[in-house]
C-alpha positions in Angstrom: -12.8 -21.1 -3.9 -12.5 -17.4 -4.7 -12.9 -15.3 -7.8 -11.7 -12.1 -8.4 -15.1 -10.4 -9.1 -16.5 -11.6 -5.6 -13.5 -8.7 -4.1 -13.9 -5.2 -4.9 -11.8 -2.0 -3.9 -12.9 0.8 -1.9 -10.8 4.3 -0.6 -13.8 4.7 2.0 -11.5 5.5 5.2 -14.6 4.0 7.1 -14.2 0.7 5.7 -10.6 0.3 6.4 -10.4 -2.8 9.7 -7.3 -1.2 11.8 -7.3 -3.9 13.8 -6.4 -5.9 10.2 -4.4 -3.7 9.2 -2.4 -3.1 12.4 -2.0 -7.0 12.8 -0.6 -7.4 9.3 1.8 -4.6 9.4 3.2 -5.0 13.0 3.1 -9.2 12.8 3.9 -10.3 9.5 5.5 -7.2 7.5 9.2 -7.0 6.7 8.8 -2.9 6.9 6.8 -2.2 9.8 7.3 -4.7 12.5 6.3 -3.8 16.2 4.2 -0.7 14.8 1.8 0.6 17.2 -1.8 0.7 16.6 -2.2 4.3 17.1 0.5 4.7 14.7 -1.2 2.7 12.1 -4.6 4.5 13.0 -2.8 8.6 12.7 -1.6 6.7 9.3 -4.2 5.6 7.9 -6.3 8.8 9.0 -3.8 11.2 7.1 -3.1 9.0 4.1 -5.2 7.7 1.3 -6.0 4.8 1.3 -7.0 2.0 -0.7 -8.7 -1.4 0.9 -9.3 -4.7 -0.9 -12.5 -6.4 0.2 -14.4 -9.8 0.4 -17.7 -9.6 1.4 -16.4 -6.9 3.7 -13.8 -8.4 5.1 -10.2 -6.1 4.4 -8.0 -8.4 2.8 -5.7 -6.2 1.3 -4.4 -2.7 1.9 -2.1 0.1 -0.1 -1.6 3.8 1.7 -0.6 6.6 -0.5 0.8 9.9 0.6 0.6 12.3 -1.5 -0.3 16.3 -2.4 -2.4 15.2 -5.0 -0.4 17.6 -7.9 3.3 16.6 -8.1 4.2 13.3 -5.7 3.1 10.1 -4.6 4.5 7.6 -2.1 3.0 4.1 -1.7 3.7 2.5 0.9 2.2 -0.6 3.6 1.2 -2.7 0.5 0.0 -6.4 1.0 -2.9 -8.8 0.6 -3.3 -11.3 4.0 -1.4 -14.7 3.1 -5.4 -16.3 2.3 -5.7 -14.5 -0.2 -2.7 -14.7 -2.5 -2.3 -15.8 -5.8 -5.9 -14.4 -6.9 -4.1 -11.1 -8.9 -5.2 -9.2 -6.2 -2.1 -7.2 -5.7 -2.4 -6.8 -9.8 -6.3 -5.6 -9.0 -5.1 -3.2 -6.0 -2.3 -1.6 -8.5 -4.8 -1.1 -11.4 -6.9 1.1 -9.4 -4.3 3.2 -7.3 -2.2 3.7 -10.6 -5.2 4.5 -12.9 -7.3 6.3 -10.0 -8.1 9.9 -11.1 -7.1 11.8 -8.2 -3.5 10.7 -8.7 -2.9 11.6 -12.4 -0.7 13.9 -13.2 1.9 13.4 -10.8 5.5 14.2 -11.6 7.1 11.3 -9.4 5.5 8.0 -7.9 8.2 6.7 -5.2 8.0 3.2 -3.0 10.6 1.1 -1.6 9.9 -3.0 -1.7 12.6 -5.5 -1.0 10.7 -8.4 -2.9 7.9 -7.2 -5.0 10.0 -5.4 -8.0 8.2 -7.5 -10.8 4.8 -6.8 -9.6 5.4 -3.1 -9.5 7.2 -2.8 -13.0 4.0 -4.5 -14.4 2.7 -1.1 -13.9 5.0 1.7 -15.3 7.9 1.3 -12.0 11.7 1.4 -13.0 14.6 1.6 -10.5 15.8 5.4 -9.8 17.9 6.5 -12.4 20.2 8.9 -10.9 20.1 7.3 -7.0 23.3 9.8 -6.2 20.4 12.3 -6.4 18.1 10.9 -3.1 18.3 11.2 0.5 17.1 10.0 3.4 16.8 10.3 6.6 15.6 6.7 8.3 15.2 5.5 11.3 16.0 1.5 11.8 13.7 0.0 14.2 11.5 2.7 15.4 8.5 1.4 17.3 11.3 -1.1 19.4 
């Protein structure tokens, strides 16, 4: 079937498939449901971004925001359904969390609702003091 050395990740903006990308996250995300694709496109235009690839096809996406200094946000994480169970979301979390441009930072943030163990593989804990956030958040947006 597949092997993880036949996918490879690339940051190349050029190489990220909105139409893949727009599909996953407005059709089978939790977090983004109904999204418009010109949403996703003025995202991934002003984020960095990190694509999984087979034989380039995009089968797997991560944005960060971030300053590049003090914070990072990650954010529309997921490999497509065909793809799971390769460590591919372990492969995708390697390279954003060792990638050079992102060292440094003072706080990584991201919310999940089912993907805590994959995420404290790589460094994550709950907030510690969570009396300390806020938020401002808007339920259902692109509805």
């Amino acid at each position: 079937m597949y092997n993880q050395q036949d996918f490879y990740i690339s940051t190349d903006k050029s190489k990220m498939d909105i139409e893949t990308i727009h599909q996953y996250l407005s059709e089978e995300s939790y977090w983004a449901k109904g999204i418009p694709k010109e949403i996703v496109e003025k995202s991934v235009a002003n984020s960095f971004c990190f694509g999984v690839f087979y034989n380039d096809k995009q089968v797997g996406f991560a944005k960060v925001i971030t300053d590049f200094t003090t914070i990072v946000y990650l954010g529309d994480v997921f490999i497509l359904d065909e793809f799971r169970g390769l460590g591919l979301s372990k492969l995708l979390m390697e390279n954003i969390m060792t990638h050079p441009e992102l060292q440094g930072s003072r706080r990584w943030i991201l919310l999940t609702a089912d993907a805590h163990e994959l995420y404290k593989k790589f460094g994550w804990n709950n907030i510690k003091d969570p009396a300390k956030w806020m938020e401002v958040h808007t339920k259902n947006p692109y509805q």
